[in-house]
MIGULO-600810 format. One record per residue (C-alpha): x, z, y; chain; residue in three letters. Coordinates in steps of 0.25 Angstrom, whole numbers. Layout:
{seza {X,Z,Y},"A","ala"},
...
REM end
This chain:
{seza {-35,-12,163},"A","unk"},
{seza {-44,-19,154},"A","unk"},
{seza {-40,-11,142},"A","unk"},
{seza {-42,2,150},"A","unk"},
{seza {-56,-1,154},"A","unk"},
{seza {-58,-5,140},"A","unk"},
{seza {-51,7,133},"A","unk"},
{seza {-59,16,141},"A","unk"},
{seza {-72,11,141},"A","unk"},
{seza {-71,11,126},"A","unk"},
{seza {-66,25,125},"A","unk"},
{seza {-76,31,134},"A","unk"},
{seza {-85,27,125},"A","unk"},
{seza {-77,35,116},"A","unk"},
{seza {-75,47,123},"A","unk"},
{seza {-91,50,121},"A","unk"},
{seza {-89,53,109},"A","unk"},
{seza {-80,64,109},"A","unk"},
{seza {-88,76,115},"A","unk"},
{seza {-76,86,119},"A","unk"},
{seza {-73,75,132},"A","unk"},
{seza {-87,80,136},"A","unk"},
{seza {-85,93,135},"A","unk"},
{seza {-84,103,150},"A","unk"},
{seza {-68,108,147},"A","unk"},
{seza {-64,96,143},"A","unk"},
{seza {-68,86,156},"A","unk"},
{seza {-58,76,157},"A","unk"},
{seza {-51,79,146},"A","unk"},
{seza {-39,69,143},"A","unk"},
{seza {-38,72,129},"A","unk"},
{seza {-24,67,124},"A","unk"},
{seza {-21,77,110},"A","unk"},
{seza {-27,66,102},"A","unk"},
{seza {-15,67,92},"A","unk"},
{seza {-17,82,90},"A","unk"},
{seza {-33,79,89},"A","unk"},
{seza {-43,71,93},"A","unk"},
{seza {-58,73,98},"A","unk"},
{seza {-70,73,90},"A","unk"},
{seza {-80,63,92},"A","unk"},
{seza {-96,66,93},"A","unk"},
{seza {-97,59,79},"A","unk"},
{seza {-87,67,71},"A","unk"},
{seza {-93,81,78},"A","unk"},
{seza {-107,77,76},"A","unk"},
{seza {-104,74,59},"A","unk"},
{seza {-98,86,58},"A","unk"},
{seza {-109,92,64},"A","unk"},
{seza {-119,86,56},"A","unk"},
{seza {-112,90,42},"A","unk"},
{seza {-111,105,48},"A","unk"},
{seza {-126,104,53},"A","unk"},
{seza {-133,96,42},"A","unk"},
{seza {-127,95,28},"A","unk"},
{seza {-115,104,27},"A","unk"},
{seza {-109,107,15},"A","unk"},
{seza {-99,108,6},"A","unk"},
{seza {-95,96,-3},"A","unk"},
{seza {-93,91,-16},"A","unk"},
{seza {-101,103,-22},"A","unk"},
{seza {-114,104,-19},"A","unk"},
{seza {-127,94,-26},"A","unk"},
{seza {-135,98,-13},"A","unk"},
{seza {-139,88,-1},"A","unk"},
{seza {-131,93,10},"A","unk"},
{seza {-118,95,-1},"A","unk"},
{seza {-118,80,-4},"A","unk"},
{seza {-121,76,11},"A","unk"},
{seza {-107,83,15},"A","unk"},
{seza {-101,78,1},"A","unk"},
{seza {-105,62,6},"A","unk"},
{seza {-100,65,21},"A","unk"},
{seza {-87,71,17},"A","unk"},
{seza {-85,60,6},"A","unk"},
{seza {-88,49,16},"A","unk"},
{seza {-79,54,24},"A","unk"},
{seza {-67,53,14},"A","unk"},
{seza {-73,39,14},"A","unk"},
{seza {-70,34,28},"A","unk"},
{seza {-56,40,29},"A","unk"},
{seza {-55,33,17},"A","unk"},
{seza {-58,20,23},"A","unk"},
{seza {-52,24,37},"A","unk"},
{seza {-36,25,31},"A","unk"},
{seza {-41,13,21},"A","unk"},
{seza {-39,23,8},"A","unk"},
{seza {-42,17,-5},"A","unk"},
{seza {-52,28,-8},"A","unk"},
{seza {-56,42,-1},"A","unk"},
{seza {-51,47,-13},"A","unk"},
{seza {-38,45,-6},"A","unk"},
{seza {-44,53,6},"A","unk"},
{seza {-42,68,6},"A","unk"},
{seza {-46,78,15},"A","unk"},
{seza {-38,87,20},"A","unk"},
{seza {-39,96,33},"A","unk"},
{seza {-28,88,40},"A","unk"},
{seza {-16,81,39},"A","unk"},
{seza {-7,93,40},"A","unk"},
{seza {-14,95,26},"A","unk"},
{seza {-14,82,21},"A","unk"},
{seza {0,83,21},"A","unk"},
{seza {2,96,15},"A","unk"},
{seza {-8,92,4},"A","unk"},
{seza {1,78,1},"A","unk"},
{seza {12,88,1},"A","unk"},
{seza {9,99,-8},"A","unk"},
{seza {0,87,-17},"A","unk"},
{seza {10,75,-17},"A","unk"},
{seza {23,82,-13},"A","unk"},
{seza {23,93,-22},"A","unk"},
{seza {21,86,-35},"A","unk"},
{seza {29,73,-32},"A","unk"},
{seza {41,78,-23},"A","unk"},
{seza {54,82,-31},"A","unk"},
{seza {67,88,-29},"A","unk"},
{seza {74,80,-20},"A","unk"},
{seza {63,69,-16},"A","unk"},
{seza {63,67,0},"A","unk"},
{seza {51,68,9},"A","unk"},
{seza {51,59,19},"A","unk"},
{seza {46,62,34},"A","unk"},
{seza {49,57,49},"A","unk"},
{seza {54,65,60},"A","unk"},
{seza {41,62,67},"A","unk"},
{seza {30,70,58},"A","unk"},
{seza {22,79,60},"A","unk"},
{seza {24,93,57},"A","unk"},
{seza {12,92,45},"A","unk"},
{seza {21,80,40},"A","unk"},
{seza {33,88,38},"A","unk"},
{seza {31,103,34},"A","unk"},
{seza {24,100,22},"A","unk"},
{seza {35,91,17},"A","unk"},
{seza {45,102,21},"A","unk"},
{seza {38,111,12},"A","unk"},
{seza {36,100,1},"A","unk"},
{seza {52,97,-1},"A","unk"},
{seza {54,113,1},"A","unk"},
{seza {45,113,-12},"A","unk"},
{seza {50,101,-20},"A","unk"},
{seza {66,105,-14},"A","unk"},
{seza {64,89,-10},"A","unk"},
{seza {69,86,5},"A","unk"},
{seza {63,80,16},"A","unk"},
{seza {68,69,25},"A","unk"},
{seza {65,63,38},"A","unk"},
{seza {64,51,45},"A","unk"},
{seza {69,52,59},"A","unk"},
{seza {64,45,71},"A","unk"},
{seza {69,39,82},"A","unk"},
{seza {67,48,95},"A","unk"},
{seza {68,39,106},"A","unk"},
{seza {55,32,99},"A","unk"},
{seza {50,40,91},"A","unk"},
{seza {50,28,79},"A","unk"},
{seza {57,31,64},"A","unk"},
{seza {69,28,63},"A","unk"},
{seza {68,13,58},"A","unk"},
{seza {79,14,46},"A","unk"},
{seza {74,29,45},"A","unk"},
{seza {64,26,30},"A","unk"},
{seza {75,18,25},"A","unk"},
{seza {87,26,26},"A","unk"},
{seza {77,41,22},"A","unk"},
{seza {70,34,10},"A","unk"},
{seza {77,36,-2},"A","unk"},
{seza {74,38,-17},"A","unk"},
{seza {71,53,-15},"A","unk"},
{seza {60,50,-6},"A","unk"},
{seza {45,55,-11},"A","unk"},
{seza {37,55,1},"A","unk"},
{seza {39,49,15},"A","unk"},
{seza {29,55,24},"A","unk"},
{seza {28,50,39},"A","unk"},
{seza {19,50,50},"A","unk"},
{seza {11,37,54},"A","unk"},
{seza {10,43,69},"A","unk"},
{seza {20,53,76},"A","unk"},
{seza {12,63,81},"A","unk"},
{seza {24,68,91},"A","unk"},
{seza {29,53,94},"A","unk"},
{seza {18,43,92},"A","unk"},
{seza {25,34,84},"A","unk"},
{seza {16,25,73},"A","unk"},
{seza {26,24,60},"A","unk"},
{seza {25,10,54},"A","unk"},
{seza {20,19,41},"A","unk"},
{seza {16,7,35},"A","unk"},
{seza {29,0,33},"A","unk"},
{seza {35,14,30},"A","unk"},
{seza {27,15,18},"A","unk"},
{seza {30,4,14},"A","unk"},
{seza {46,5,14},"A","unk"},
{seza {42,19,8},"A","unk"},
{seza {34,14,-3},"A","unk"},
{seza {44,4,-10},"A","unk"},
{seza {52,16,-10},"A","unk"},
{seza {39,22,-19},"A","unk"},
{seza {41,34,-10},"A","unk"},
{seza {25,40,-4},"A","unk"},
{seza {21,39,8},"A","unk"},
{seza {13,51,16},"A","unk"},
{seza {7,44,33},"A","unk"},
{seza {2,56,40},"A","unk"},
{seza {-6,48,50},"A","unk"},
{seza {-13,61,58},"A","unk"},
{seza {-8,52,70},"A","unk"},
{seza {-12,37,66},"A","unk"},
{seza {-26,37,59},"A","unk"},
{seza {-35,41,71},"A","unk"},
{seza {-27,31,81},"A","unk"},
{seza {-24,17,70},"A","unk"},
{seza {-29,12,57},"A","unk"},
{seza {-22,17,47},"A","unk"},
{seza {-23,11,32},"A","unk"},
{seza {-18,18,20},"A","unk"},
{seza {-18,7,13},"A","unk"},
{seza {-10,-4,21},"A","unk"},
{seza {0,7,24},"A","unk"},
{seza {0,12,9},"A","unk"},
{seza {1,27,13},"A","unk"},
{seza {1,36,1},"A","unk"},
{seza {-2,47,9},"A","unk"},
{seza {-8,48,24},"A","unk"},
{seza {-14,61,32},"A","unk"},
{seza {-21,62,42},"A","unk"},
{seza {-31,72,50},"A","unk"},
{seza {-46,72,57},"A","unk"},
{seza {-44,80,67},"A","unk"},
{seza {-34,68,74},"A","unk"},
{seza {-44,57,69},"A","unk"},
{seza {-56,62,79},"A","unk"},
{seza {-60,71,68},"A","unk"},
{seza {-63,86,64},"A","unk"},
{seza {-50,96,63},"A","unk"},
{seza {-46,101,47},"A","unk"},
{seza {-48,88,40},"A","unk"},
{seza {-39,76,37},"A","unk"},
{seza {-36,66,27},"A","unk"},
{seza {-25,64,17},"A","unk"},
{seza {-24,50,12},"A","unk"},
{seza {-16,48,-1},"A","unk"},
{seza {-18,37,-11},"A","unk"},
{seza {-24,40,-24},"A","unk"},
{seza {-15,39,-33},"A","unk"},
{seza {-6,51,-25},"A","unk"},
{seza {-18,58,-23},"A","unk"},
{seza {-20,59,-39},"A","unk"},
{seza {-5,62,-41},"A","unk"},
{seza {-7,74,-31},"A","unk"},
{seza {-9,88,-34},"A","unk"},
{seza {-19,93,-26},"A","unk"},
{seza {-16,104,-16},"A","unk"},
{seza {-28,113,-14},"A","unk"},
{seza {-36,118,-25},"A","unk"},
{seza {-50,124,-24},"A","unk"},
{seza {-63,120,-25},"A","unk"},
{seza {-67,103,-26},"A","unk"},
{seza {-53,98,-30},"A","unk"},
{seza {-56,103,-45},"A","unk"},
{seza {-60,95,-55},"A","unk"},
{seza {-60,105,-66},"A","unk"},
{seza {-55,120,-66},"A","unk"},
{seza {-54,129,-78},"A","unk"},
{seza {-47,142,-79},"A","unk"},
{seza {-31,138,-78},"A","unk"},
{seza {-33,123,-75},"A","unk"},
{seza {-41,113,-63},"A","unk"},
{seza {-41,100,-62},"A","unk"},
{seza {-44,91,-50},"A","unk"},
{seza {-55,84,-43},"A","unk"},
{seza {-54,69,-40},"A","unk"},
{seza {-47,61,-27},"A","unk"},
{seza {-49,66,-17},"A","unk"},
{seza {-57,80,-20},"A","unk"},
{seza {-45,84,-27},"A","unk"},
{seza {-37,88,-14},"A","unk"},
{seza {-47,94,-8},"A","unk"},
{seza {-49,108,-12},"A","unk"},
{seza {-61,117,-4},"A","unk"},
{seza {-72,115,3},"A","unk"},
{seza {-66,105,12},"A","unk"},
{seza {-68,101,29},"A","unk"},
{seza {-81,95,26},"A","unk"},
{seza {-84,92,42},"A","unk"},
{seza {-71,90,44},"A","unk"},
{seza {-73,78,33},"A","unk"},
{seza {-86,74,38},"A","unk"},
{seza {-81,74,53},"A","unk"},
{seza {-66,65,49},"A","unk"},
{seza {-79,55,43},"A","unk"},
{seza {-85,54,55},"A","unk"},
{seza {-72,54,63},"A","unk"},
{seza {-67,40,55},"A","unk"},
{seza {-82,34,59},"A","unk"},
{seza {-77,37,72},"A","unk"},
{seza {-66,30,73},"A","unk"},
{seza {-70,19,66},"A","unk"},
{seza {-82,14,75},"A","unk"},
{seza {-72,14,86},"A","unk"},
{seza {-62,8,77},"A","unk"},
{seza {-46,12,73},"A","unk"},
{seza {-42,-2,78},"A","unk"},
{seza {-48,1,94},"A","unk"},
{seza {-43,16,92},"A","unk"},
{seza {-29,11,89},"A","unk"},
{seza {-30,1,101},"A","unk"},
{seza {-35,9,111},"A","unk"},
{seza {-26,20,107},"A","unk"},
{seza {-14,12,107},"A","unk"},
{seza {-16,8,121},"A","unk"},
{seza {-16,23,126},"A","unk"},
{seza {-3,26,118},"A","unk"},
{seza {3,13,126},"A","unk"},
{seza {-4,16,140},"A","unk"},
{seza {2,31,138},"A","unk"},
{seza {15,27,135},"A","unk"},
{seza {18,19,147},"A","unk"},
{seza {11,28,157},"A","unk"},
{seza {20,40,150},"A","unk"},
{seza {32,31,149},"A","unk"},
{seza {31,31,166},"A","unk"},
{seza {30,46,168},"A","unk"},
{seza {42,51,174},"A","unk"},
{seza {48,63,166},"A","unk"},
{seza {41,58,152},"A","unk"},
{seza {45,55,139},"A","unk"},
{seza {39,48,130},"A","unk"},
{seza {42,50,113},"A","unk"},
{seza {36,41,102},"A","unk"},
{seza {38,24,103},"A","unk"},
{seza {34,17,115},"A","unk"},
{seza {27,6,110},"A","unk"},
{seza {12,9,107},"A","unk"},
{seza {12,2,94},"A","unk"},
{seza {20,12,88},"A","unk"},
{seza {14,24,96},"A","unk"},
{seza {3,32,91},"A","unk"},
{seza {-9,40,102},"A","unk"},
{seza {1,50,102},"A","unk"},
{seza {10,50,114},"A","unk"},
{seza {23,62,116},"A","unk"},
{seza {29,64,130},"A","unk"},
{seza {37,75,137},"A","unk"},
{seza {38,76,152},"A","unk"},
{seza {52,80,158},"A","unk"},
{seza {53,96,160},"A","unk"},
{seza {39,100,155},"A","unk"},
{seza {37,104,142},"A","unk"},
{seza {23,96,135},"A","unk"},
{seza {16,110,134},"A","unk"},
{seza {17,111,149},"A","unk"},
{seza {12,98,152},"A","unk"},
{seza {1,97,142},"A","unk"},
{seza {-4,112,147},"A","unk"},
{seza {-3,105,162},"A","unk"},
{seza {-11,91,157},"A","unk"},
{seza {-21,101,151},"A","unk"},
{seza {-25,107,163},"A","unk"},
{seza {-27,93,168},"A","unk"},
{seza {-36,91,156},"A","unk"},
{seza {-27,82,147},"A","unk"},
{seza {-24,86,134},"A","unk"},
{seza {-12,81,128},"A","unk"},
{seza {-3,89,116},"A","unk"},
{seza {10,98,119},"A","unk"},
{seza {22,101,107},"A","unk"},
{seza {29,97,96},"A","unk"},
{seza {16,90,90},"A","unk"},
{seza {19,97,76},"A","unk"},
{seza {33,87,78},"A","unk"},
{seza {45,97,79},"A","unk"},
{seza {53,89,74},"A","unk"},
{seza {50,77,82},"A","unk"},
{seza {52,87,94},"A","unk"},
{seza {65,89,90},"A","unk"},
{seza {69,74,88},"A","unk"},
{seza {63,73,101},"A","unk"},
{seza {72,83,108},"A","unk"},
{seza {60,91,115},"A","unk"},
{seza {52,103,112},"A","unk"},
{seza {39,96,115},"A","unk"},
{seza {31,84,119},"A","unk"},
{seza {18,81,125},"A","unk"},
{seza {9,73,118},"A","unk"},
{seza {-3,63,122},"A","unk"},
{seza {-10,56,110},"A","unk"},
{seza {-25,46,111},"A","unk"},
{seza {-37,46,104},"A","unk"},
{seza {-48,38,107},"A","unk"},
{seza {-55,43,116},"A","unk"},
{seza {-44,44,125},"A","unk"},
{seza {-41,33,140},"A","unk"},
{seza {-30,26,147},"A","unk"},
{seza {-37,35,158},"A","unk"},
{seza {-32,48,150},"A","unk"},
{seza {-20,43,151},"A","unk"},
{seza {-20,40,164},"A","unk"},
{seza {-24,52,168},"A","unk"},
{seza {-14,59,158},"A","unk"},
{seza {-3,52,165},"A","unk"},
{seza {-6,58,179},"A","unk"},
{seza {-7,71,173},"A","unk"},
{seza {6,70,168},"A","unk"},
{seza {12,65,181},"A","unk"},
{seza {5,79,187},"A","unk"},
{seza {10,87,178},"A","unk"},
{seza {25,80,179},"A","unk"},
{seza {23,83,194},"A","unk"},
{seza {19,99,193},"A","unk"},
{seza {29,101,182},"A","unk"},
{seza {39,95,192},"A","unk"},
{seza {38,109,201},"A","unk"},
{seza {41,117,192},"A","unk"},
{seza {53,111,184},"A","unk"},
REM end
């Protein structure tokens, strides 16, 4: 009970900052799609605002004031990603519009020029869709192949002898989730990178579902590559970050060409801008910049350490009050240290999309589907699962009152099955 009292006065402190809780149509909302995306705080609103109302421009270009005000916000912002994941430099930060992309850009950058006939890609059975498509298309371009690491269904955890028995001498890339989306489960990317790098094969983290719930440090893992997106890191929608060390980045060709990522063009031939301008072609998301800067000021005043802690306590309270629902399953592991915010469930005889449309009408939002994980559907032997996932903003009480919810919903289902 003390932890409770203490989680919540803490995160009704929290909650203030987050407008849309005070908005008319959404009284009481128990917002539980945290993994899909999260809420935007006053602060990050208000800066994006601010570069709209009082010094938009574009940036790089222009020797005005206004020009060189956006130039120094965007900038900073690189700076304390930078500083956020640990990078070397914010050279190694590139902005892209999401992970999705920061994928597809490592793909067509790093895959197309370093991939060869008959090299292996790498991947778990647990990725997201964003972490398997472009790698489908990649070894259809090179005529390389694409392996997979298989987990174990009644956990949801790799397969422990699974890295050692894929790796081989063919393997270019391995490419793995640092958070299951669809299960929950934390990979121990750390020591995987490890045992991949004496091997001298690369390494791509998507952590889309780790950064805005842990610390994550490129370095002490030693990532050559990590993505991830805003929109899930209390953030604006259309801008993201892809990590790659320098030395990749240099040897990478970049993907989209246009304005800013030129050094030099003459008739036939162009040459290319420096780290990191070179892989960003276009006018790019200023605000969107701007607002991801302000985000990471958010959640470091509060603190990743405190974010982790309190979240990890949800996942844990959640999974032993799901655990006792009559007519629930639970996927993922069951131990909180090795589960992410993200918690899947199905409840006997009502499909998720049928439950979360029932929850909604009680005012809870949770997610319904495949999660952009068919393939884990299909390991998992179910069309479907519902999905509840934390942010910081969100209670034990929530929970709570998620629980009962369910137990209603169970109940009216019941006269019609």
């Amino acid at each position: 009970m003390e932890i409770v009292e203490k989680m919540t006065l803490n995160v009704d402190r929290i909650r203030k900052d987050f407008p849309i809780f005070d908005y008319p149509d959404n009284n009481n909302l128990t917002y539980l799609d945290n993994a899909a995306t999260t809420q935007r705080p006053t602060q990050v609103l208000e800066e994006i605002s601010r570069y709209y109302r009082e010094y938009n421009a574009n940036t790089h270009r222009g020797a005005y004031r206004n020009a060189e005000k956006a130039t120094l916000a965007y900038e900073d912002a690189r700076e304390k990603i930078a500083r956020l994941i640990n990078a070397r430099s914010s050279r190694e930060i590139i902005f892209v519009r999401g992970a999705t992309e920061a994928i597809n850009t490592a793909a067509r950058g790093w895959g197309d020029r370093f991939v060869r006939p008959d090299d292996e890609i790498l991947i778990t059975e647990m990725e997201h869709h964003s972490n398997i498509v472009p790698w489908q298309m990649l070894v259809k371009r090179r005529n390389a192949r694409l392996c997979y690491w298989a987990f174990d269904e009644r956990n949801g955890m790799l397969e422990p002898d699974g890295l050692r028995i894929m790796l081989s001498s063919s393997t270019r890339l391995l490419a793995l989730t640092h958070v299951s989306n669809a299960l929950g489960t934390i990979n121990p990317v750390k020591e995987i990178i490890h045992a991949a790098h004496a091997r001298k094969i690369t390494v791509l983290v998507d952590a889309a579902q780790s950064i805005p719930h842990m610390p994550v440090d490129v370095q002490d893992l030693d990532a050559d590559m990590l993505v991830f997106s805003g929109h899930k890191l209390y953030g604006p929608t259309g801008i993201g970050v892809f990590y790659a060390k320098e030395e990749i980045l240099n040897a990478m060709d970049p993907v989209q060409f246009g304005g800013d990522m030129i050094e030099h063009v003459d008739y036939f031939e162009s040459t290319w801008n420096d780290l990191p301008w070179k892989f960003e072609g276009g006018t790019p998301n200023i605000a969107g910049g701007i607002g991801l800067g302000a985000a990471v000021d958010y959640v470091n005043q509060i603190g990743m350490e405190i974010i982790s802690g309190h979240e990890k306590q949800l996942v844990q309270y959640a999974l032993e009050k799901l655990s006792g629902v009559e007519g629930v399953r639970v996927y993922g592991p069951m131990d909180p240290d090795q589960h992410g915010s993200a918690v899947s469930f199905t409840l006997d005889r009502v499909h998720p999309h049928d439950l979360a449309t029932w929850l909604d009408q009680h005012n809870i939002a949770i997610r319904s589907g495949h999660h952009c994980a068919q393939p884990v559907m299909r390991k998992l032997g179910v069309p479907a699962t519902a999905r509840i996932s934390f942010g910081v903003y969100n209670t034990i009480q929530e929970i709570d009152r998620f629980i009962i919810a369910l137990e209603q919903a169970k109940e009216y289902f019941s006269k019609w099955l």
